[in-house]
N, C-alpha and C positions, 0 to 999 in steps of 0.2 A: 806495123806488121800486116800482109796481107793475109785472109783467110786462107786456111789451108784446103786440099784439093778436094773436089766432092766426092760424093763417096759409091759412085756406078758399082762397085764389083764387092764390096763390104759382106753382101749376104747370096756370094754366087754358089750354086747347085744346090741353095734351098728355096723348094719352089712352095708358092703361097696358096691356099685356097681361099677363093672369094665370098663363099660361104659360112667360115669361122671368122670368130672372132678374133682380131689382129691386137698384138700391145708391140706398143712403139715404142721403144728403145732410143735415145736421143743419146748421141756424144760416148764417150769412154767408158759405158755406163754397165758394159755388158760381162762382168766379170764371172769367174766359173760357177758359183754359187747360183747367181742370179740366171744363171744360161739354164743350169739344171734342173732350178724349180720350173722354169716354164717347158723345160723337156718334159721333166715327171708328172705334170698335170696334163701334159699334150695342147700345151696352150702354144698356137705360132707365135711368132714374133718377125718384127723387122727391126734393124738397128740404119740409124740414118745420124748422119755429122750436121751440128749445130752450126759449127762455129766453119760456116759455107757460103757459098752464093749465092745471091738473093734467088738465082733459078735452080740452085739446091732448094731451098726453104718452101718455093713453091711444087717441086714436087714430092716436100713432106707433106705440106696441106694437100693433093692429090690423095696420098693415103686415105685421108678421111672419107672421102667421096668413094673410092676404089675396095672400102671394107670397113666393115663396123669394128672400128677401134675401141677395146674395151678399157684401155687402161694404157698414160704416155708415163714413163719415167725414165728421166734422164740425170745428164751433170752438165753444167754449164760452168766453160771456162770464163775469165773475167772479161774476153775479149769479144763473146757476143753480147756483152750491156751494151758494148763500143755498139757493133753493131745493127742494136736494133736502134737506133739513135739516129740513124745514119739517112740520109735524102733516098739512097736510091734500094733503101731496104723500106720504105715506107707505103710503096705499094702492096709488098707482099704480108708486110710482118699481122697486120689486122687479122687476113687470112688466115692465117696459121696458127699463131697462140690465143685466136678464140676458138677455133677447133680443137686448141687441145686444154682451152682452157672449159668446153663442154663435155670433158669428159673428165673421168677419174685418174689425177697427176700428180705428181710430187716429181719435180725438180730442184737437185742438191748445188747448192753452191757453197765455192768456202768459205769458211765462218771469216777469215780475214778481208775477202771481196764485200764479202755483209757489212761490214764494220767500215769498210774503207779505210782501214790501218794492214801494211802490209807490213809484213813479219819477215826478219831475214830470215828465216830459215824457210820462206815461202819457195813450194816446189818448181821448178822449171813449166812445167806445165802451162801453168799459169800466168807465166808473163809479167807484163805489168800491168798496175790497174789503171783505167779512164781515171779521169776526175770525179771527184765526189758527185757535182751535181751530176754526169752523166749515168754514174749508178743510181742515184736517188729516179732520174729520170725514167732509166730501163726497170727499176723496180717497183717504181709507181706506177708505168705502162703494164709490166706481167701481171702487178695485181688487180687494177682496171678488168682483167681478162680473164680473171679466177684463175691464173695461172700460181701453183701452191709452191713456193720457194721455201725449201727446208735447208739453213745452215748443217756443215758438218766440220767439222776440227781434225778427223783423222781420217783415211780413206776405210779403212776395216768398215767404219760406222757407216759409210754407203754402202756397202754390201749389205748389211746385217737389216737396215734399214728399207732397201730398196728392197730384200726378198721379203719382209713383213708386209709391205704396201701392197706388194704381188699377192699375197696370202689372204690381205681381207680384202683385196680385190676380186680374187677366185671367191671366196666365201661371202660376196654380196655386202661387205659391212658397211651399214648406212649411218651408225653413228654409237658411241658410248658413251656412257654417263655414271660415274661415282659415285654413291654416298654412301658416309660415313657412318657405320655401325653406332649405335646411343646416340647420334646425335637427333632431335626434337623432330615428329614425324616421319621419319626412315620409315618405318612400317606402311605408315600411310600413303608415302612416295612408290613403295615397291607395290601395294594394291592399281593405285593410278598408274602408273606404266605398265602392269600386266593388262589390264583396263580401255589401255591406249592399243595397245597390241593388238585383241579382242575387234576393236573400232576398226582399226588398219583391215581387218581380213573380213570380219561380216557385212561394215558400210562402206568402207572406200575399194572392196574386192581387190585387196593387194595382198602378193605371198611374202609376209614378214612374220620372220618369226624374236622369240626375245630370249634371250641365253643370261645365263648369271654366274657371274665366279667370283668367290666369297673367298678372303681373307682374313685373316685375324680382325683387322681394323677396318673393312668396308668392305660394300659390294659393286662391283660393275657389271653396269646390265650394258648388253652389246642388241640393237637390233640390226638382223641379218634380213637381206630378201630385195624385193627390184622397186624402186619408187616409180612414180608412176613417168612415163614417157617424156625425156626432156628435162627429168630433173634429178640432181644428188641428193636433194635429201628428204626431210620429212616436213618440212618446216610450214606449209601450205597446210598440210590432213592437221599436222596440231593445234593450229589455229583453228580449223574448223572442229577439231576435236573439242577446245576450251569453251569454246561456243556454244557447241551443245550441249556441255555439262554446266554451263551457265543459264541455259534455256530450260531444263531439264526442274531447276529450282524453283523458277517463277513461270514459264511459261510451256507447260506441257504440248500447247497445239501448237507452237512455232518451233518446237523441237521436233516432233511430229516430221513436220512441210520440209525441216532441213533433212530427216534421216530419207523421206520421201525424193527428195531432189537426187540423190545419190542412185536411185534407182531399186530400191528396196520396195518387196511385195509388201501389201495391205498386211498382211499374217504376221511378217517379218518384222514392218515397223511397229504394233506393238507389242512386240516379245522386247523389242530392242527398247524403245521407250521406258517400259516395263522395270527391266534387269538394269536399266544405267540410271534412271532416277531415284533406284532405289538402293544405288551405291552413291550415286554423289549427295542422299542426305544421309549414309551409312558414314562419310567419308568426313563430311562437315562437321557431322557432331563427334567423331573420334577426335578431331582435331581440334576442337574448342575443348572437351573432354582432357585432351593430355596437355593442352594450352594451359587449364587450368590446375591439374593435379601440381607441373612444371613451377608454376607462380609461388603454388600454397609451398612446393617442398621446399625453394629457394628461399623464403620468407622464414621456413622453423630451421633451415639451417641457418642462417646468416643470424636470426635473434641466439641461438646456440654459441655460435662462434665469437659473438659478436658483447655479449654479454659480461665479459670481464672488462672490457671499455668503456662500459656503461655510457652508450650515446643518449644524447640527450632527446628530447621529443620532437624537435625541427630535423635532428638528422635521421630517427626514424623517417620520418615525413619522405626526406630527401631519399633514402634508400625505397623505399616502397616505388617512389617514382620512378628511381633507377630501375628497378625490377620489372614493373610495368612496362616500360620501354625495351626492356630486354627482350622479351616475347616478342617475334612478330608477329605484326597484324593479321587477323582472319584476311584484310583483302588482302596481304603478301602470299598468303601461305594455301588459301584455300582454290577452288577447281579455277585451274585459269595459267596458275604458274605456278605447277606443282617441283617444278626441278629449283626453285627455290629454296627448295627442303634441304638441300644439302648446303646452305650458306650459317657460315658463324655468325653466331653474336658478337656486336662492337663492342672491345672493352672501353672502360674509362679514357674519354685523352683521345678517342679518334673516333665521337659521334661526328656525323656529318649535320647535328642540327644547332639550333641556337640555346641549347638548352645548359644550363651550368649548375652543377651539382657540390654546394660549399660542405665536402666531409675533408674529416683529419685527413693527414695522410695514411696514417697506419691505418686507417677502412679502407681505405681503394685497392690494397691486395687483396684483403682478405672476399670485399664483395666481387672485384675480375676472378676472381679464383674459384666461388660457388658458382658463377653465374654459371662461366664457361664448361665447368664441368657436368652442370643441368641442361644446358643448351646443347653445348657440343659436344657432349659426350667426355668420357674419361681420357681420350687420347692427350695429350700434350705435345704442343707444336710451338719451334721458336718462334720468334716475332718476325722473320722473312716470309713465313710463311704465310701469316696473317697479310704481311702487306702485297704478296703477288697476289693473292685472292682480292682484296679491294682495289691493285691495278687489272684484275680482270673484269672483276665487276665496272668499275668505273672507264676502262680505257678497254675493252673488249669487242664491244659491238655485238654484232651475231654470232662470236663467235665466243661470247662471254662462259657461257656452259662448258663449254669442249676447252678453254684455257682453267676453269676452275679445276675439272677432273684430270687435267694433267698435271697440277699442284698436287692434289692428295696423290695422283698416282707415283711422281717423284719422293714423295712420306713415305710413302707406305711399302714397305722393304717384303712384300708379301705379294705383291704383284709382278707378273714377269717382269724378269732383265728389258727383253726385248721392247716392252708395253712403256716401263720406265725411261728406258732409252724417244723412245719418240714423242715420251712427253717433255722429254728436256729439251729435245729440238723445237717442238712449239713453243715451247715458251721463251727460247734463248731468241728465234727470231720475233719473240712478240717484243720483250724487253729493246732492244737493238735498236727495232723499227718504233717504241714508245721512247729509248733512250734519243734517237735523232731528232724527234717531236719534238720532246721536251726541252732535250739539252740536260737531261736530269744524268750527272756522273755517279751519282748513287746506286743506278743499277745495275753498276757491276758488283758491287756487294752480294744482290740476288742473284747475282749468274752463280758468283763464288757459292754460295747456298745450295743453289741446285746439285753442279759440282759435285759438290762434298756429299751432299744426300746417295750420289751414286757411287762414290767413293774414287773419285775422278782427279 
């Protein structure tokens, strides 16, 4: 099939100004919903055909250069994978999807193109799909490009989806983060990112602000505002954030030289000095403080429960150990990498160390059962839930945080529809692209999980 016609007259007697900020509309993408919300905010738009000629595609990269594109979202049919694969689309294709992969994007593909299983009842649209390896190819090239490929299953869900992207796009959203009510430091977690906040707007002069919306069973904190030129996120200032509250502990005057490097007055670095070293040893000792309270409580519960079994003195021994490993570490928990705070405790049967613990069996519920509800709070979660959190952790990367909080956010039946909905698309294409990896057929058990959490 050859690409269909380009698209000259697509957005004629709407004229642009070079001035405003442009969002690029890509492919079939531009349904009445999504038309509206960028009418009602008076946000312009261009819409442009993907699935075109290579001197189409070059003057969508035009756009970029022609006006500050704030935001690309599209849908892409199966036939531009073909496409960007192609010899004489390889001039241009670099161009283009790293221009839109430097700016703020989500492009939908369908969840059957993702999989490389095409489904009869796949729509007309869509054609047929390349070969496997050529999708593997076209999707390892978009994501080379920070180009953000979001599966969808039904078309309703790009709508619903593409106008939320538009929405924390208007509203600046540089990133969210989850944690779980009772679970071990929460308090201490929500101090250090009001904390971080604080840093972002006195030392690195950037306008971010941090919003919270609280649930039965957790909190997500959202920061809004512009990171600094050339970049999405926050990820650079937090490092240097950890640093300083690491310097802050042991070395007063190199914390100093670092708040100084940023361009902060004589006056200003030490008020700032001052006010942050005397929260991050406020911060340390709460957290070795409720490390500890955490330890003693799980110890008179588990002797309580544990009591009419009359363990003998080697398996005390063994649970105490058990216990002590339960807690994490000051260096997991304390100023450095504080979104650690919202990670479970392992139960019995999936430490990742070499450590072997000889109790009956009838201990090893009873001790998963106190630990988890000391650690993690009272909530109870089945066991997929546990395991998408350790393939986040383990098979995550940078993006380990932002795949954990889309876990509790698919739990957690107290968080928008909408919010719920886009965490099951991250995670459906994380599974997908972990299930190809691995070869692991087991992950479709968690997709069925997620699913069902939405009632899907």
């Amino acid at each position: 099939m050859d690409p269909i016609s380009d698209d000259e007259n697509l957005d004629s007697g709407y004229q642009l100004d070079p001035d405003k900020p442009l969002v690029l509309l890509l492919g079939w993408v531009d349904h009445e919903g999504i038309v509206s919300s960028l009418k009602t905010t008076g946000r312009q738009y261009k819409k442009k055909l993907i699935d075109s000629s290579p001197q189409n595609w070059s003057t969508i990269a035009d756009l970029f250069d022609q006006f500050t594109v704030s935001a690309v979202v599209g849908k892409m049919p199966a036939y531009v994978l073909y496409l960007i694969t192609l010899e004489q689309y390889r001039g241009v294709r670099d161009r283009l999807f790293s221009s839109i992969g430097s700016v703020r994007n989500q492009i939908f593909l369908y969840e059957d193109i993702f999989t490389g299983k095409q489904s009869d009842s796949l729509h007309a649209e869509y054609y047929s799909h390349p070969d496997p390896a050529v999708i593997d190819e076209a999707l390892a090239f978009l994501k080379s490009h920070n180009v953000e490929v979001v599966p969808y299953a039904r078309k309703a869900e790009v709508t619903v989806l593409a106008d939320a992207f538009l929405d924390e796009t208007d509203r600046n959203l540089i990133f969210r983060l989850y944690v779980p009510i009772g679970r071990i430091w929460s308090g201490e977690a929500d101090r250090f990112l009001q904390l971080f906040q604080d840093y972002l707007v006195r030392v690195e002069r950037l306008r971010v602000r941090l919003d919270q919306k609280r649930t039965e069973h957790g909190v997500v904190y959202e920061f809004h505002g512009h990171p600094p030129e050339g970049q999405q996120s926050l990820a650079s200032e937090f490092g240097d954030f950890s640093e300083l509250m690491r310097l802050l502990q042991s070395d007063t005057e190199a914390a100093a030289k670092e708040v100084a490097s940023k361009g902060a007055s004589a006056q200003e670095i030490e008020r700032i000095v001052t006010r942050y070293a005397k929260e991050a040893r406020r911060l340390q000792l709460d957290i070795r403080h409720e490390a500890e309270a955490k330890s003693v409580a799980i110890r008179h519960r588990l002797e309580s429960e544990l009591m009419d079994l009359d363990p003998s003195r080697e398996e005390w021994i063994q649970i105490s150990k058990l216990v002590a490993q339960s807690i994490p570490s000051m260096s997991e928990a304390i100023i450095g990498d504080p979104l650690f705070l919202g990670r479970p405790t392992q139960p019995i049967g999936r430490s990742t160390t070499n450590i072997t613990y000889n109790l009956r069996p009838q201990f090893i519920s009873s001790v998963n059962s106190v630990i988890a509800e000391e650690i993690n709070g009272d909530q109870h979660f089945e066991p997929e839930h546990h395991r998408l959190l350790e393939l986040a952790t383990q098979h995550g990367g940078s993006r380990a945080k932002e795949l954990e909080t889309a876990v509790y956010e698919v739990a957690d039946k107290g968080v928008e529809k909408v919010d719920r909905l886009k965490a099951k698309q991250k995670l459906t294409a994380f599974l997908i692209e972990l299930g190809k990896k691995t070869g692991d057929l087991a992950f479709g058990v968690l997709q069925s999980y997620i699913e069902k959490q939405l009632g899907l």
